[in-house]
N, C-alpha and C positions, 0 to 999 in steps of 0.2 A: 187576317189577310187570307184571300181566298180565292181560286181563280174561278170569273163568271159560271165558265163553263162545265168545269169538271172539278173533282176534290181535292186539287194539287190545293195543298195549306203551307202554312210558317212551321211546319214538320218537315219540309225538306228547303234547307238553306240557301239551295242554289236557287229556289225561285225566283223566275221573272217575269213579273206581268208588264204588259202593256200598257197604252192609255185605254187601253178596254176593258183592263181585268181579264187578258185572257193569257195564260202561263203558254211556256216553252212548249210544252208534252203534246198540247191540243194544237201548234202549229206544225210540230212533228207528225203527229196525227195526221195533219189536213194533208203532208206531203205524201205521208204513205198510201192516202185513198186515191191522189192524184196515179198513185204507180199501181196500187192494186185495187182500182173501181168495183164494185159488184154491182151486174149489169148483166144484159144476155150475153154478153162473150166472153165475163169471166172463169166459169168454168169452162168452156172452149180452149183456153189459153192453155187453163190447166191439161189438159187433157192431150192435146198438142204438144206439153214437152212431155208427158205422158209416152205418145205417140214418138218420139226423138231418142227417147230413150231407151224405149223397147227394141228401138232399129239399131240402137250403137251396142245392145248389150248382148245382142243375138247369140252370138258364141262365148258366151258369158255365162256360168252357173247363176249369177245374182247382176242384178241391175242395178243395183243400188241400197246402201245402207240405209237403217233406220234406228234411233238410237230411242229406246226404251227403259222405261220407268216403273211402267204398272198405273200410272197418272192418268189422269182422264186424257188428257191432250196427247201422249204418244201413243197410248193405246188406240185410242180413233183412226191416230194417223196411219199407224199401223194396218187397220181394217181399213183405210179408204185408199191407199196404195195398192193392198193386194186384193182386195174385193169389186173396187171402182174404176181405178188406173190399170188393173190388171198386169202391174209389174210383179218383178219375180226378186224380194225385197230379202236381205241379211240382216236380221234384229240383233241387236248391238244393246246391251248392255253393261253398265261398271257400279260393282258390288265397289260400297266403299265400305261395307260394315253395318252399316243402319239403315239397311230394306226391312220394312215392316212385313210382317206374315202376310195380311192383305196386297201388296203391293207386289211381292215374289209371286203369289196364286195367282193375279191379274196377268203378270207376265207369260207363265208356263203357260195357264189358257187359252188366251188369246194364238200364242204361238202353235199351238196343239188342234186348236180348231181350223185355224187357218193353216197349216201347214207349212208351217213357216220356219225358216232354221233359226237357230237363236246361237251367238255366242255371248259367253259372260268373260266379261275382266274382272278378276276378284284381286283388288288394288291388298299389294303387301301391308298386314292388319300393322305390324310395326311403328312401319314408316308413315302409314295415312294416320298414324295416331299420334305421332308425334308431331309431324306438321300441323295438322287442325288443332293440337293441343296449346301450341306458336301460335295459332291466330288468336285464342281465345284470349291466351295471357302478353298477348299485345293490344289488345282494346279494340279491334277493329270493327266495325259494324258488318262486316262480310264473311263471320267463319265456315261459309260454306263455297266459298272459292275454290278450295287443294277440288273439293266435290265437282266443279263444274266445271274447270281445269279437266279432270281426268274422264270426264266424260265426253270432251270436248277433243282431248287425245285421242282416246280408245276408238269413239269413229271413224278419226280421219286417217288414224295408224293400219285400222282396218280394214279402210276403202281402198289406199295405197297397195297394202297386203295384196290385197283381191285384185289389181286392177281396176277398181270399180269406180267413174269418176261422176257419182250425184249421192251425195247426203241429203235426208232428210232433217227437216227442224219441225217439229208440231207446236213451234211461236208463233201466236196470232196477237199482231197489234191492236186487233179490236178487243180483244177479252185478257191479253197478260200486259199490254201497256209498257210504258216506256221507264223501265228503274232509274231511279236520279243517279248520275256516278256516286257522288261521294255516298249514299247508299249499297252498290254493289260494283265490284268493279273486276275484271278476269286479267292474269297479267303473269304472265312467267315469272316476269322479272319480281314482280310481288312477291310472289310467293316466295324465292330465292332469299329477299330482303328480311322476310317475316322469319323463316325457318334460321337465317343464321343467327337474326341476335338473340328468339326467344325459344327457340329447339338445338340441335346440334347440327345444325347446316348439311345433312345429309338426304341429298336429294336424288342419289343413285337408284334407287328402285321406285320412284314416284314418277309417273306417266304426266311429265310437267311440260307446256307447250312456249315453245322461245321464239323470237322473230324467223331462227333458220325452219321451225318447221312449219311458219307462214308461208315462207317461199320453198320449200320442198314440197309439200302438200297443196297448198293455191294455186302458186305459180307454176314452176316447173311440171309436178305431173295436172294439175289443169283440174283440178275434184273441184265441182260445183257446189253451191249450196241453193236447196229447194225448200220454203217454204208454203206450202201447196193449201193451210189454212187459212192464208191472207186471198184464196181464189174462190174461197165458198162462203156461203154463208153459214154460222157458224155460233149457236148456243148451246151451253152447256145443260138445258134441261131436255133438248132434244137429243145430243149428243149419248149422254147418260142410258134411255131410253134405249137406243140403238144397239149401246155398247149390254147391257144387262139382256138384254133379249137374244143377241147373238153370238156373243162371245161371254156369255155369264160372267160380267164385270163387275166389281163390288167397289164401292166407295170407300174410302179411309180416312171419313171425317173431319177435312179441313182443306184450306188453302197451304199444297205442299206438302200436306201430312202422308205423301208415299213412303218419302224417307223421315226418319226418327228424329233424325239430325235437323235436318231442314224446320220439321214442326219444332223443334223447341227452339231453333234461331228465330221462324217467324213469329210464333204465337208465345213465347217467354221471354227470352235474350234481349230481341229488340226494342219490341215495346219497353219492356223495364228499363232497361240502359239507357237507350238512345230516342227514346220517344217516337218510334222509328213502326207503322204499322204499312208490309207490304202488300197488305190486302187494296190499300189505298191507289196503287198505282192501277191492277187490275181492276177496281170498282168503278175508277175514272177513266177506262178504255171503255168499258161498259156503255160506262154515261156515253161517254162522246160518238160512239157508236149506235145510241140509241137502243139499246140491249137493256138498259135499265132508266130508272127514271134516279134522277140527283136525291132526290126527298126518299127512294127506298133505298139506293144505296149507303146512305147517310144512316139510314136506322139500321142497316146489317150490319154495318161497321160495328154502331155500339154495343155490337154482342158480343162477348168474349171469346175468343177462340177456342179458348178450352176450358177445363172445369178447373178449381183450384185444386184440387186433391190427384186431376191427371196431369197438371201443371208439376207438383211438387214429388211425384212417382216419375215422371219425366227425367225432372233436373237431377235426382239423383240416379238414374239410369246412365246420364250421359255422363257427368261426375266420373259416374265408375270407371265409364269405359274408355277417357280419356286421362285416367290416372289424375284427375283433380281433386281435393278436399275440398270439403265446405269453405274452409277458411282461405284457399285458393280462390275459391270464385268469390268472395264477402269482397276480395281485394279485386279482383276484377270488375267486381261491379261499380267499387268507387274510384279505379281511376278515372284518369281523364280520356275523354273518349275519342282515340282516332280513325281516321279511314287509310285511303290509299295515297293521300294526299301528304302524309308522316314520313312517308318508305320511298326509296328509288325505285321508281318502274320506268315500262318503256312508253307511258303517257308523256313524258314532256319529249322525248324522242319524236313521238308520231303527229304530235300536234305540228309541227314542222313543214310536216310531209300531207298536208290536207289536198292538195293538189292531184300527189301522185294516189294517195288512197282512192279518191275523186272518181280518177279512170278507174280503179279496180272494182269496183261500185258497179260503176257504167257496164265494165264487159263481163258482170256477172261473176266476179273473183268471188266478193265479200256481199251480205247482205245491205241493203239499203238502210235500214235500219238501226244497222253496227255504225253506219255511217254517220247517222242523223245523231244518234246518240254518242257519240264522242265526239262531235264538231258542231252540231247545231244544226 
């Protein structure tokens, strides 16, 4: 079972095809091209809130956050804000522990050529180890949640800080694609639920995001969010190119291999566990974007993402550093495999409230996107 169009398979449960064979993700697709067209006026667009926001931040030291990686996608974004947009951007980064050497050099560089100020959140090694070490040995297909959680914090906490009300996102619907929920899912309350039954419930020093600082941070002070990738056109071999020539950017060998963490959930954890390859989602943004053809994306997949011997130097790297043993993980690997759907979160809260999300959507609170994907 397969969708016509792009590589959504019987590897992600929640699919639904149509009478056409064509899955969820590619209608979600067709919605986001209707909001963000490439055409002559869509870089105009861009450039115009560009223009909006230079005027509002005038007596402002920074215009707007940017939250950084070392990744191919923020690092561009990075360079295309303060190079092309000519805004005057706050690089935002959160150490959780597992920045690869590569990925810290990409950061400092880019920020040093461009001139650009950089702050780091270096998340309490304690406490971020014991929560991710809760997800693991709760079975979740998401242990890089507490991760994207506090990245997710760190900028908006930052932007607040500063007065500064535009974030950037360097997510583009054509090339990273739409995650299945029960594949990946982001949630205060998650994590809250995860940490107490399989950690010691302490979540005082982890930069955890809850429905009040949706509306402290959204609402009340009014922080936008910009995704300025979805307004260009936008391949990663040209990208690449741009970024090594200018800012001497280096590559880190894989989808997500910035962080350590991240590469052994995508290219080990999942696949082995949960049958679960997220290269899949981005391959089929690709496709549907016309970035690649089905027939190549289909023979990249079958390459492994990593070698067996940095696969197995990997797993016991992260072992270490989240105080696991072998025999800890032997047992995680055969339980039973849950997601976010096991745990109370504020998913069946918000499903509720599609209405009022609906509007925030609308007046530019929350991304289109966020929307499509937890409602349809």
């Amino acid at each position: 079972m397969e969708c016509n169009r792009c590589l959504s398979n019987q590897t992600i449960k929640s699919l639904n095809l149509d009478k056409n064979n064509v899955c969820q993700f590619c209608k979600i697709h067709h919605e986001m091209e209707k909001e963000f067209p490439l055409d002559e006026n869509s870089e105009k667009k861009l450039h115009k809130i560009a223009k909006k926001i230079r005027k509002k931040g005038l007596k402002s030291k920074y215009d707007c956050v940017v939250g950084v990686s070392g990744g191919r996608d923020s690092t561009f974004l990075l360079f295309y804000i303060k190079k092309i947009l000519k805004l005057r951007p706050l690089a935002v980064h959160y150490d959780n522990g597992f920045d690869s050497d590569t990925s810290v050099s990409n950061i400092l560089n880019i920020c040093q050529k461009l001139n650009v100020d950089l702050e780091t959140n270096v998340a309490d090694w304690q406490t971020f180890k014991k929560i991710t070490r809760s997800f693991f040995l709760a079975g979740v297909s998401d242990p890089d949640t507490p991760t994207d959680v506090g990245i997710f914090k760190t900028m908006y906490k930052t932007a607040y800080r500063e007065k500064i009300k535009y974030v950037f996102n360097g997510h583009s619907f054509r090339t990273e694609g739409i995650e299945p929920l029960d594949w990946t899912y982001m949630d205060g309350k998650y994590i809250e639920e995860i940490h107490k039954k399989y950690g010691d419930g302490d979540l005082s020093k982890f930069d955890n995001f809850y429905i009040s600082d949706i509306i402290k941070y959204k609402i009340i002070a009014g922080i936008k969010t910009i995704l300025p990738l979805n307004y260009i056109k936008y391949s990663y071999d040209m990208v690449e190119q741009i970024l090594k020539k200018e800012v001497n950017w280096n590559y880190y060998g894989g989808h997500h291999h910035e962080s350590l963490l991240t590469k052994f959930v995508v290219s080990s954890y999942l696949p082995r566990k949960f049958n679960i390859d997220r290269r899949l989602t981005s391959y089929s943004a690709m496709v549907r974007a016309n970035l690649i053809s089905k027939k190549d994306a289909k023979k990249t997949l079958l390459e492994k993402p990593i070698s067996e011997n940095d696969e197995k130097n990997l797993q016991e790297y992260i072992l270490d550093k989240l105080d696991l043993s072998q025999g800890d993980f032997d047992t995680i690997m055969k339980m039973k495999n849950k997601n976010f759907r096991n745990f109370k979160t504020y998913y069946n809260f918000f499903k509720y409230f599609k209405i009022p999300v609906k509007i925030l959507y609308k007046l530019n609170f929350i991304p289109k996107l966020l929307y499509l994907r937890y409602f349809g």
